[in-house]
mmCIF file of the N, C-alpha and C atoms, coordinates in Angstrom:
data_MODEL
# 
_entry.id   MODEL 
# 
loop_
_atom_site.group_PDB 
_atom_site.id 
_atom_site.type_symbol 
_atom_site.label_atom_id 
_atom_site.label_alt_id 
_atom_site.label_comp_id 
_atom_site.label_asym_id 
_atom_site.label_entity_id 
_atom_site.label_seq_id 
_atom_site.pdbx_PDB_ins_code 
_atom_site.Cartn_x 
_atom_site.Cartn_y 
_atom_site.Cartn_z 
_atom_site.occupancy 
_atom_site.B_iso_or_equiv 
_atom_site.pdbx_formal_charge 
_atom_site.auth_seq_id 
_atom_site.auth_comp_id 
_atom_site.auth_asym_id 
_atom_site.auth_atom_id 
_atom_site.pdbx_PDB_model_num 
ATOM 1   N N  . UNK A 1 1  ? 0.838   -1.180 0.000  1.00 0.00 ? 1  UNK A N  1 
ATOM 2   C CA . UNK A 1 1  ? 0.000   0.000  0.000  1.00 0.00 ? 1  UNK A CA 1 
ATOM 3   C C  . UNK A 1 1  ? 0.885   1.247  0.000  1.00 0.00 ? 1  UNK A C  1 
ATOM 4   N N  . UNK A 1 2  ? 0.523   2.088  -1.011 1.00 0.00 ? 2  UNK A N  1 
ATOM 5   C CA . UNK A 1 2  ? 1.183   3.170  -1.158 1.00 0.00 ? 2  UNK A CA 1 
ATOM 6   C C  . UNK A 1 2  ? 0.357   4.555  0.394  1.00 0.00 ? 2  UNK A C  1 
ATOM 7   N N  . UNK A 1 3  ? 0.655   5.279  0.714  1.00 0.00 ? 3  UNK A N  1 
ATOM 8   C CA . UNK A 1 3  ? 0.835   6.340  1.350  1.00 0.00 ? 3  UNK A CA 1 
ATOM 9   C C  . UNK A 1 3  ? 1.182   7.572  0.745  1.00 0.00 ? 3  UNK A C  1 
ATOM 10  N N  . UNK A 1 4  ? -0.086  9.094  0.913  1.00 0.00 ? 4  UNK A N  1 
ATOM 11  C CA . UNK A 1 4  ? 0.529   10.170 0.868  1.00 0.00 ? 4  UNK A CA 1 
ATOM 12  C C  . UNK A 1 4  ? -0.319  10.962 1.699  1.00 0.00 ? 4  UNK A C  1 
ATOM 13  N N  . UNK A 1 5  ? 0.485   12.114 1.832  1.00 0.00 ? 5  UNK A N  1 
ATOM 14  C CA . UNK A 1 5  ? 0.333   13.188 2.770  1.00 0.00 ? 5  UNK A CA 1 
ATOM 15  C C  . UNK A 1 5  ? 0.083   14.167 1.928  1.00 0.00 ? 5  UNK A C  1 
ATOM 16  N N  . UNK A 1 6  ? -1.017  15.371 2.406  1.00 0.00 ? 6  UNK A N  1 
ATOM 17  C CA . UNK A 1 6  ? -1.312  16.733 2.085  1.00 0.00 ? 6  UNK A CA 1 
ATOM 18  C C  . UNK A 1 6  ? -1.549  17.338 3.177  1.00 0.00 ? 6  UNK A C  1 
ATOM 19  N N  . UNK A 1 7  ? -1.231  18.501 3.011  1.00 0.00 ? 7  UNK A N  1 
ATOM 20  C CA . UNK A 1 7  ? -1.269  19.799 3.874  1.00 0.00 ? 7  UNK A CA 1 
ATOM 21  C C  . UNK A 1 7  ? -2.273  20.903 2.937  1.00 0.00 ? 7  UNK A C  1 
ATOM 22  N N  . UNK A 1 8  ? -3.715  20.454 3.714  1.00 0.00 ? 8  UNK A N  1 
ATOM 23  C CA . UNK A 1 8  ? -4.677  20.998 2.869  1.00 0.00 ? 8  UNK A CA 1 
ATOM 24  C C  . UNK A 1 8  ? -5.507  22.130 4.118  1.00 0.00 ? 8  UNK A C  1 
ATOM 25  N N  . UNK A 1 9  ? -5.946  23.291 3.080  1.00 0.00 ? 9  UNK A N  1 
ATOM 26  C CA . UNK A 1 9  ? -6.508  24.491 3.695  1.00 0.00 ? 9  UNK A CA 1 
ATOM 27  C C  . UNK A 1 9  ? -8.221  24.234 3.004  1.00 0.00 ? 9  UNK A C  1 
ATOM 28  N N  . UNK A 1 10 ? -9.112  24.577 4.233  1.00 0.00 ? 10 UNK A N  1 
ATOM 29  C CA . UNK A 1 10 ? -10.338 24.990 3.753  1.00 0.00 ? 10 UNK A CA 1 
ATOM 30  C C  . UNK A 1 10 ? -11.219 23.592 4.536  1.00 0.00 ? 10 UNK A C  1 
ATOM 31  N N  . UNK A 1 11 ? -10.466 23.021 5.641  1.00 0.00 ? 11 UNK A N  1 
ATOM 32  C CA . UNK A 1 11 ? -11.152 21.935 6.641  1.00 0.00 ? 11 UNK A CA 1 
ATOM 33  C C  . UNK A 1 11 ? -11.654 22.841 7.456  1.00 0.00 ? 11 UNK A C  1 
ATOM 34  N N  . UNK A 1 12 ? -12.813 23.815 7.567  1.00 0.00 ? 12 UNK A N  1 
ATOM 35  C CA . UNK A 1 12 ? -13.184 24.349 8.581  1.00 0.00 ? 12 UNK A CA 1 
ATOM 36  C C  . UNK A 1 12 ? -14.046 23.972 9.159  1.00 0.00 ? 12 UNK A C  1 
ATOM 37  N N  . UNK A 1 13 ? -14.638 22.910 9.001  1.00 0.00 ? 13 UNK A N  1 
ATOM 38  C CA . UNK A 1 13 ? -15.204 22.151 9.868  1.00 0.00 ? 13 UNK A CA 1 
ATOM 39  C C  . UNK A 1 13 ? -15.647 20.908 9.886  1.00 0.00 ? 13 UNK A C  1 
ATOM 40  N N  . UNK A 1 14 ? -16.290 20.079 10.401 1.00 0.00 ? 14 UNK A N  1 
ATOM 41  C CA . UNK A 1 14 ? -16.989 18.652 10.586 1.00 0.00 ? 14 UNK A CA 1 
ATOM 42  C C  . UNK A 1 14 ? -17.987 18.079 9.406  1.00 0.00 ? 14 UNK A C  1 
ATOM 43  N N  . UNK A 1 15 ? -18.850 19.313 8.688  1.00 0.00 ? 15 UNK A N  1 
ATOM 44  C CA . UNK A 1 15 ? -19.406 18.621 7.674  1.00 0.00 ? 15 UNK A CA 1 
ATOM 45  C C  . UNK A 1 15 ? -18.304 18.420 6.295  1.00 0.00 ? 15 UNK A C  1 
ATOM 46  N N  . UNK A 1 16 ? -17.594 19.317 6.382  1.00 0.00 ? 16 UNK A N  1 
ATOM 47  C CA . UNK A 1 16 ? -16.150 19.287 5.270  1.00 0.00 ? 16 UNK A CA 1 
ATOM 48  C C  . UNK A 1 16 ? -14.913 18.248 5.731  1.00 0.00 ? 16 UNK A C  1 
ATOM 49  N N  . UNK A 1 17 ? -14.961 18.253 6.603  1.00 0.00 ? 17 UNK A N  1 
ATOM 50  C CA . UNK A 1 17 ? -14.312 16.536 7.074  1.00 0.00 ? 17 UNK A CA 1 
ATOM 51  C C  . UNK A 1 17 ? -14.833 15.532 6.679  1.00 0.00 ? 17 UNK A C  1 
ATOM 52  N N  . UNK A 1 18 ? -16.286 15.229 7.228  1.00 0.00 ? 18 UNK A N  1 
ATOM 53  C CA . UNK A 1 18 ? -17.179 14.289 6.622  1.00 0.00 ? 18 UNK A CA 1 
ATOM 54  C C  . UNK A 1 18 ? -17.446 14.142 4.960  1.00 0.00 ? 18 UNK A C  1 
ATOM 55  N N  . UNK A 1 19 ? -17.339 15.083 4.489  1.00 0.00 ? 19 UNK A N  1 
ATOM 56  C CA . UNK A 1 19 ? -17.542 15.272 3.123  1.00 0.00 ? 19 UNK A CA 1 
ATOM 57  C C  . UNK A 1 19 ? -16.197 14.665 2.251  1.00 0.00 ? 19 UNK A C  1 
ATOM 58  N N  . UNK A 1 20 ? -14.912 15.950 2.895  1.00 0.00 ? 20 UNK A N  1 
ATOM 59  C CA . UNK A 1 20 ? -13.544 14.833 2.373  1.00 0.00 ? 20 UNK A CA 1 
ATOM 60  C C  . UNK A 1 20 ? -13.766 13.351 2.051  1.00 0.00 ? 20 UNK A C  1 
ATOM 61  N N  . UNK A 1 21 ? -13.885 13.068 4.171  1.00 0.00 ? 21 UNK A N  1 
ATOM 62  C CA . UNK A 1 21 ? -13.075 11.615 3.929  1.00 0.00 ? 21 UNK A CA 1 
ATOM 63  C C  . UNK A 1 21 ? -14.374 10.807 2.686  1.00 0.00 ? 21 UNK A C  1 
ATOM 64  N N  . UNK A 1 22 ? -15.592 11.191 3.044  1.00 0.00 ? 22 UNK A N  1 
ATOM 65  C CA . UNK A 1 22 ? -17.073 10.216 2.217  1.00 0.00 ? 22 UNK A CA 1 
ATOM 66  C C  . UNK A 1 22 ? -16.312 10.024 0.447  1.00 0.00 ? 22 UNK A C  1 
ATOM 67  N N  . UNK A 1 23 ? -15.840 11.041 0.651  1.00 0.00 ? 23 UNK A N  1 
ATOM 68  C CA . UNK A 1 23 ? -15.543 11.684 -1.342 1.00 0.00 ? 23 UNK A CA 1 
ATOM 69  C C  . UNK A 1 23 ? -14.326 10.588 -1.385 1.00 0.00 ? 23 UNK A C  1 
ATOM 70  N N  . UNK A 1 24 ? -13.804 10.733 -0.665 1.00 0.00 ? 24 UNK A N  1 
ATOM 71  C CA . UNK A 1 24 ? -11.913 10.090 -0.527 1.00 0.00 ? 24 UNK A CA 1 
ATOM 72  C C  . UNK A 1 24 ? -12.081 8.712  -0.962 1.00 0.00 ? 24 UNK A C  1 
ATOM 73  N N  . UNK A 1 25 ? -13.167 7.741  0.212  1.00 0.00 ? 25 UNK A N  1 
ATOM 74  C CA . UNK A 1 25 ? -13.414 6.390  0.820  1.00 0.00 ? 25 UNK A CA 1 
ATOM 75  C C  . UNK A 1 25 ? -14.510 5.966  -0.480 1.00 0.00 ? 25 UNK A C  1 
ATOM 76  N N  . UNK A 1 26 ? -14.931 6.553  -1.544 1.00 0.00 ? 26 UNK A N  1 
ATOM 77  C CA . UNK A 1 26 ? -15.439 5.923  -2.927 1.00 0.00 ? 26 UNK A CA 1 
ATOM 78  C C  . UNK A 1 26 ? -14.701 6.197  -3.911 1.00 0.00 ? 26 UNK A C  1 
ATOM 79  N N  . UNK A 1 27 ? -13.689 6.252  -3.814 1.00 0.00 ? 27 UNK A N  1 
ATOM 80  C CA . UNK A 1 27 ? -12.479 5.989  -4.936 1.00 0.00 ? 27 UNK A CA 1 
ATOM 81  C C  . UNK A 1 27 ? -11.816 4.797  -5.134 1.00 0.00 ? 27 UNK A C  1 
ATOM 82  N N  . UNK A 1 28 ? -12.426 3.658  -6.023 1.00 0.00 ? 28 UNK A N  1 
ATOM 83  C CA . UNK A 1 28 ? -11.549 2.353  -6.199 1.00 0.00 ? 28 UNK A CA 1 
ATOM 84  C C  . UNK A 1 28 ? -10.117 2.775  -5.822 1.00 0.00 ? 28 UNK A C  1 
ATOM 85  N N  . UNK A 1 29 ? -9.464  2.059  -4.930 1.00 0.00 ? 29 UNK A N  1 
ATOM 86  C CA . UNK A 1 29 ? -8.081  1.792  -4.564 1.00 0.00 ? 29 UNK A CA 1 
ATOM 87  C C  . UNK A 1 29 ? -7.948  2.558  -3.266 1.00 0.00 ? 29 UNK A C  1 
ATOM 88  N N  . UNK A 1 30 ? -8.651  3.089  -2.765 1.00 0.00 ? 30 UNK A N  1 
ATOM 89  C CA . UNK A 1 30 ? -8.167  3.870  -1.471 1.00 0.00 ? 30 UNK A CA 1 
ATOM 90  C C  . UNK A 1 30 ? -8.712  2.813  0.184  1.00 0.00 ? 30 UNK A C  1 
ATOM 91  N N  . UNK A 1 31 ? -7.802  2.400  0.598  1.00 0.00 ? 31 UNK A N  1 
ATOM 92  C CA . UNK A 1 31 ? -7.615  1.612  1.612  1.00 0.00 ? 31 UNK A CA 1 
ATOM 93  C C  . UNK A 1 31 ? -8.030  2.442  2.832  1.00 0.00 ? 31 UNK A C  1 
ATOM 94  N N  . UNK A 1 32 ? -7.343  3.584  3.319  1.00 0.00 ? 32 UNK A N  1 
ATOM 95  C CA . UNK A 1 32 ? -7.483  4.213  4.336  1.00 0.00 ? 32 UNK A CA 1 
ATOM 96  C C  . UNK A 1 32 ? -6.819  5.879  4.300  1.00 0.00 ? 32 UNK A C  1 
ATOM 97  N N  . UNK A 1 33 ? -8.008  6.364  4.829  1.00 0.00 ? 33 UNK A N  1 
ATOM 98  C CA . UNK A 1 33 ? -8.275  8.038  4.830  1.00 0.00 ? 33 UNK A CA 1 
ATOM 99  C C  . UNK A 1 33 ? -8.353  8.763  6.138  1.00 0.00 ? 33 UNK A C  1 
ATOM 100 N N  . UNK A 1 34 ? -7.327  9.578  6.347  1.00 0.00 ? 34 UNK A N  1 
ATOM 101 C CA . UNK A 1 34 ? -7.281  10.322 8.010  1.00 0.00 ? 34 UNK A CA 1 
ATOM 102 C C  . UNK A 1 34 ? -7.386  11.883 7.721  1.00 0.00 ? 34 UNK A C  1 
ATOM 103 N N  . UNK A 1 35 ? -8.350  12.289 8.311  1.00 0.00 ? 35 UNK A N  1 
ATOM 104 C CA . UNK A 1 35 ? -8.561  13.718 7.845  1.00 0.00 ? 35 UNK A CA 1 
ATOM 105 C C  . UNK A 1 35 ? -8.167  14.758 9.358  1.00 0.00 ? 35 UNK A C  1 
ATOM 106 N N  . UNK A 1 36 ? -7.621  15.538 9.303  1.00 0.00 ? 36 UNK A N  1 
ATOM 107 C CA . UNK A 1 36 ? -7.490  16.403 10.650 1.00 0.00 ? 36 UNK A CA 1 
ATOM 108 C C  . UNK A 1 36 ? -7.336  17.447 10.445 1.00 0.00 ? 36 UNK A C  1 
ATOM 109 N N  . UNK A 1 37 ? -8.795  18.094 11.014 1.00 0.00 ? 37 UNK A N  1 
ATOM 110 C CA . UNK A 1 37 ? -8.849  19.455 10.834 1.00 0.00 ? 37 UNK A CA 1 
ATOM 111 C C  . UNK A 1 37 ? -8.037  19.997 11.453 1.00 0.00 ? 37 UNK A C  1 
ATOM 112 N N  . UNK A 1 38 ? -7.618  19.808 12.602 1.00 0.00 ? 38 UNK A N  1 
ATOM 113 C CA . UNK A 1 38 ? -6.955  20.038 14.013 1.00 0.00 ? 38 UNK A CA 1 
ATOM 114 C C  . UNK A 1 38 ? -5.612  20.782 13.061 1.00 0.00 ? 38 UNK A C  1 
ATOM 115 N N  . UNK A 1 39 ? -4.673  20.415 12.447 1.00 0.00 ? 39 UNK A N  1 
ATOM 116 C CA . UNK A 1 39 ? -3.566  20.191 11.908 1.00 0.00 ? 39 UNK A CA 1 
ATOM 117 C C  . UNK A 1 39 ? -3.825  20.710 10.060 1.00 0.00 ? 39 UNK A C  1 
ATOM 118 N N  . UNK A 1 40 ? -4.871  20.315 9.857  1.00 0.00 ? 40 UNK A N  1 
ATOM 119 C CA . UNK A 1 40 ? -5.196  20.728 8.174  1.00 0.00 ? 40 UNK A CA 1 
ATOM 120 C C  . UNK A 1 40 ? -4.225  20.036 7.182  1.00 0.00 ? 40 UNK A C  1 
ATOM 121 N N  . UNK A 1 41 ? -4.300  18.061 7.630  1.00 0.00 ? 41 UNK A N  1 
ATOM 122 C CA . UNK A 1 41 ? -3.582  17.642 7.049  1.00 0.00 ? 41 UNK A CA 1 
ATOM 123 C C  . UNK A 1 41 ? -4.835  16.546 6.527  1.00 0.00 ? 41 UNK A C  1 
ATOM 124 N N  . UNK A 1 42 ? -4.388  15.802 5.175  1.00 0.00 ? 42 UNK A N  1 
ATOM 125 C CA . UNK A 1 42 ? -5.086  14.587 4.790  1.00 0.00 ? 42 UNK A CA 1 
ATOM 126 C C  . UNK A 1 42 ? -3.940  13.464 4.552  1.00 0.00 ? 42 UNK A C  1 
ATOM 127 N N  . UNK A 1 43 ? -4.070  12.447 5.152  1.00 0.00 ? 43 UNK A N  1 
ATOM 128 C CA . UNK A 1 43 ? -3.319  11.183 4.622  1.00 0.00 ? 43 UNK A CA 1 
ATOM 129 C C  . UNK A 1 43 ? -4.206  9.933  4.034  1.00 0.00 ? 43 UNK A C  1 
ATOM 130 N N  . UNK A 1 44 ? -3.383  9.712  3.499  1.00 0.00 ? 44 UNK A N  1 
ATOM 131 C CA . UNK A 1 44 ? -4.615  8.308  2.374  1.00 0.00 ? 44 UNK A CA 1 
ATOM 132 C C  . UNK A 1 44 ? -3.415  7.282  1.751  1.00 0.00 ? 44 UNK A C  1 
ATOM 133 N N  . UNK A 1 45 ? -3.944  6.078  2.483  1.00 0.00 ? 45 UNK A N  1 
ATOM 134 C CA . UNK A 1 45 ? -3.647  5.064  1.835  1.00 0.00 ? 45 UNK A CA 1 
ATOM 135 C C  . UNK A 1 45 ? -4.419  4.185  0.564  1.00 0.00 ? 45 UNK A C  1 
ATOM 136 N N  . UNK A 1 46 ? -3.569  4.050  -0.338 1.00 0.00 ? 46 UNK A N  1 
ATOM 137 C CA . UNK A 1 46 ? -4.131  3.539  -1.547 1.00 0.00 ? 46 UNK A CA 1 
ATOM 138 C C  . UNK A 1 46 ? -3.168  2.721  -2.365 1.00 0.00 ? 46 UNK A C  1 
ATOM 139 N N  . UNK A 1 47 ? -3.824  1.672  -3.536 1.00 0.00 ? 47 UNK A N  1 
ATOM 140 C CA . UNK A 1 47 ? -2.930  0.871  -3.695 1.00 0.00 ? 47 UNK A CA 1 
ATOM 141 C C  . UNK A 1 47 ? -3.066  1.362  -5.409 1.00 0.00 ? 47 UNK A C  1 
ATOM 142 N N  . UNK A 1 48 ? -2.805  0.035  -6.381 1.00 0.00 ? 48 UNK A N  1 
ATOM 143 C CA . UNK A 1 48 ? -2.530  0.712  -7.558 1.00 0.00 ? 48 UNK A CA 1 
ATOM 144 C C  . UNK A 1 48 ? -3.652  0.857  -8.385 1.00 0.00 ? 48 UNK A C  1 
ATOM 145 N N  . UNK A 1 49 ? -4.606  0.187  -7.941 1.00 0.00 ? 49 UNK A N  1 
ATOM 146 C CA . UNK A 1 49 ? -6.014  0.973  -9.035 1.00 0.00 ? 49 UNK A CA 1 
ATOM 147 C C  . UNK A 1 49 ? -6.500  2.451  -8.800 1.00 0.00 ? 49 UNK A C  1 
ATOM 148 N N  . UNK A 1 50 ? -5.411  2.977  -8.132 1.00 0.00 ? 50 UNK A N  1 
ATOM 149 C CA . UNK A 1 50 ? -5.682  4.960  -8.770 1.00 0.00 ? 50 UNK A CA 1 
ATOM 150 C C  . UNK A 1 50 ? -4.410  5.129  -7.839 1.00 0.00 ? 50 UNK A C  1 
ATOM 151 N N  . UNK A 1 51 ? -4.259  6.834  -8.352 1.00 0.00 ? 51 UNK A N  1 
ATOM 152 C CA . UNK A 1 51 ? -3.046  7.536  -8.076 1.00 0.00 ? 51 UNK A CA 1 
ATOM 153 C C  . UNK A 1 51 ? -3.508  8.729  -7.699 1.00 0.00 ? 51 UNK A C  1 
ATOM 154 N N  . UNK A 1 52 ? -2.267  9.946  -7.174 1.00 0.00 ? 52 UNK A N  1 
ATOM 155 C CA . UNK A 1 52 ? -2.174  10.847 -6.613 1.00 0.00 ? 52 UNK A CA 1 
ATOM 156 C C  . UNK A 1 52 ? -2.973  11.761 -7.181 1.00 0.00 ? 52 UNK A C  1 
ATOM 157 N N  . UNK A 1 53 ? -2.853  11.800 -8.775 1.00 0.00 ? 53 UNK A N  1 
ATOM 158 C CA . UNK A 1 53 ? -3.850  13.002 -9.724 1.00 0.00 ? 53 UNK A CA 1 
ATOM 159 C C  . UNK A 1 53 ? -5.379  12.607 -9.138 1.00 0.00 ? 53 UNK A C  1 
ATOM 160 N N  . UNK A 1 54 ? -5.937  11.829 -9.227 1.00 0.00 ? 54 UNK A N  1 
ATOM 161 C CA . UNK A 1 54 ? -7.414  11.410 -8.986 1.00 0.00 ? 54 UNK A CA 1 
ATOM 162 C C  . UNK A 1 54 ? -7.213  11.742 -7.344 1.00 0.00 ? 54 UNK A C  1 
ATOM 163 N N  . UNK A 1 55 ? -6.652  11.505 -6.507 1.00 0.00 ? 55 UNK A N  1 
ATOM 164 C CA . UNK A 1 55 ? -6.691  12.151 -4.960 1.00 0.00 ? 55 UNK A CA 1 
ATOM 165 C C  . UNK A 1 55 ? -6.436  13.376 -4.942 1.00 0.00 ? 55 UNK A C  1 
ATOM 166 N N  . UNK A 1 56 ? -5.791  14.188 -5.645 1.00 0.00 ? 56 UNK A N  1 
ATOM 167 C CA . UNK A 1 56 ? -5.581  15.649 -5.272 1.00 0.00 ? 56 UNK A CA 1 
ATOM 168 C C  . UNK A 1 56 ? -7.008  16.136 -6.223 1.00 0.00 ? 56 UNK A C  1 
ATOM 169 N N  . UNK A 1 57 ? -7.355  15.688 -7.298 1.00 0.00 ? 57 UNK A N  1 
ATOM 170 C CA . UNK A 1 57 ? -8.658  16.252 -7.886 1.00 0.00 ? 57 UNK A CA 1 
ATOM 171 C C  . UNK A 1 57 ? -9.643  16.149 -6.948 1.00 0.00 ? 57 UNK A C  1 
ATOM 172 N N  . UNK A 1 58 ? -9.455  14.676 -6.094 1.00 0.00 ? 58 UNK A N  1 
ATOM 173 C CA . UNK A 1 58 ? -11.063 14.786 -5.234 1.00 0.00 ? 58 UNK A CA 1 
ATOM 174 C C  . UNK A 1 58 ? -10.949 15.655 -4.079 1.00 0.00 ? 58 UNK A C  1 
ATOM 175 N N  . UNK A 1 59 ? -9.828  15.650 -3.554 1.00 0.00 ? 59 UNK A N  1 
ATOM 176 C CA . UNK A 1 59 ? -9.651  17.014 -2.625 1.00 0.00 ? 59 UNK A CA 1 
ATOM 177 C C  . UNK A 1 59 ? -10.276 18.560 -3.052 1.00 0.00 ? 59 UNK A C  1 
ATOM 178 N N  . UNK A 1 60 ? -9.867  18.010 -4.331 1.00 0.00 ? 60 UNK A N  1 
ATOM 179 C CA . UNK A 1 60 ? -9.883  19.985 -4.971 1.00 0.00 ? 60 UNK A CA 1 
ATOM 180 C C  . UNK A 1 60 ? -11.551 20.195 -4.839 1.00 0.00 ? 60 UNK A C  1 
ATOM 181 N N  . UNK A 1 61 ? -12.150 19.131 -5.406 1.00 0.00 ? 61 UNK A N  1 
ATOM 182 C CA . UNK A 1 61 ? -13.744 19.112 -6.039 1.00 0.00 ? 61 UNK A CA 1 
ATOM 183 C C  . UNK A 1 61 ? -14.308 19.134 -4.376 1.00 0.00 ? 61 UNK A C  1 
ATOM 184 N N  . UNK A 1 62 ? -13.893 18.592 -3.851 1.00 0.00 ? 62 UNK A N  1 
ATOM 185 C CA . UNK A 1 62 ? -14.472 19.144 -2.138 1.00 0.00 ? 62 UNK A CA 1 
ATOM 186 C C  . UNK A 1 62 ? -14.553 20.875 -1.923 1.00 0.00 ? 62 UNK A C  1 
ATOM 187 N N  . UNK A 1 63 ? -14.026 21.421 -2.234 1.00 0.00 ? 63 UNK A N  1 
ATOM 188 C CA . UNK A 1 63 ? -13.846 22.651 -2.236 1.00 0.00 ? 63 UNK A CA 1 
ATOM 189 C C  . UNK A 1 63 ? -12.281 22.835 -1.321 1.00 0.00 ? 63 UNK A C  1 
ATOM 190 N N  . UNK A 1 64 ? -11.583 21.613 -0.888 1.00 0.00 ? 64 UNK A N  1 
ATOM 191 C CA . UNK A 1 64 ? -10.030 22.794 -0.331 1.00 0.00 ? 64 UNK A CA 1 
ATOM 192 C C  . UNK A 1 64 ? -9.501  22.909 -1.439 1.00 0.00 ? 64 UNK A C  1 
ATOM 193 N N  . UNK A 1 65 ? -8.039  23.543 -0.621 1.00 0.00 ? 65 UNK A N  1 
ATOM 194 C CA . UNK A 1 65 ? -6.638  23.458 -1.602 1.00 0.00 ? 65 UNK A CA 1 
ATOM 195 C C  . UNK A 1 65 ? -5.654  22.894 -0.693 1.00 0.00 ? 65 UNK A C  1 
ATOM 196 N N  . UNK A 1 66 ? -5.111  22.317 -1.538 1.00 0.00 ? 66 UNK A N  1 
ATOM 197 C CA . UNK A 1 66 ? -3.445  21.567 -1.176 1.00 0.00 ? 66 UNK A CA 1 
ATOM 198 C C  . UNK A 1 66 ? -2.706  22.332 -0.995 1.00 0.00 ? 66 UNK A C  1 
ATOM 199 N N  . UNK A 1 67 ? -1.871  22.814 -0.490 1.00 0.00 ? 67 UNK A N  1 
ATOM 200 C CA . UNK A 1 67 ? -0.850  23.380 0.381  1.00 0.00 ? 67 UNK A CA 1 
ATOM 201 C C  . UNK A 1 67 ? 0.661   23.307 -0.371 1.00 0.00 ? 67 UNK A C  1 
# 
């Protein structure tokens, strides 16, 4: 399982957490999703049926930005 980290702005709160990780966790290949507003970081584990472009797009389409 691959692993990455973002340092994302625009987690201001609990329904946009919920929304992330929901958006994150229906992407064929994504294993595991940690969202913290606390910190304004996302980590996601995923394997090889998708990559980083399709995770930073579903971030974006949430409404943050990556850092």
């Amino acid at each position: 399982m691959n692993k990455v980290h973002y340092n994302v702005s625009g987690i201001q709160n609990a329904n946009v957490k919920t929304q992330l990780r929901n958006a994150l966790n229906k992407i064929d290949g994504i294993s595991m999703v940690n969202v913290d507003a606390a910190r304004s970081s996302v980590e996601v584990g995923y394997n090889e049926q998708t990559n980083e472009s399709v995770i930073k797009s579903c971030i974006e389409n949430v409404g943050c930005k990556i850092d």
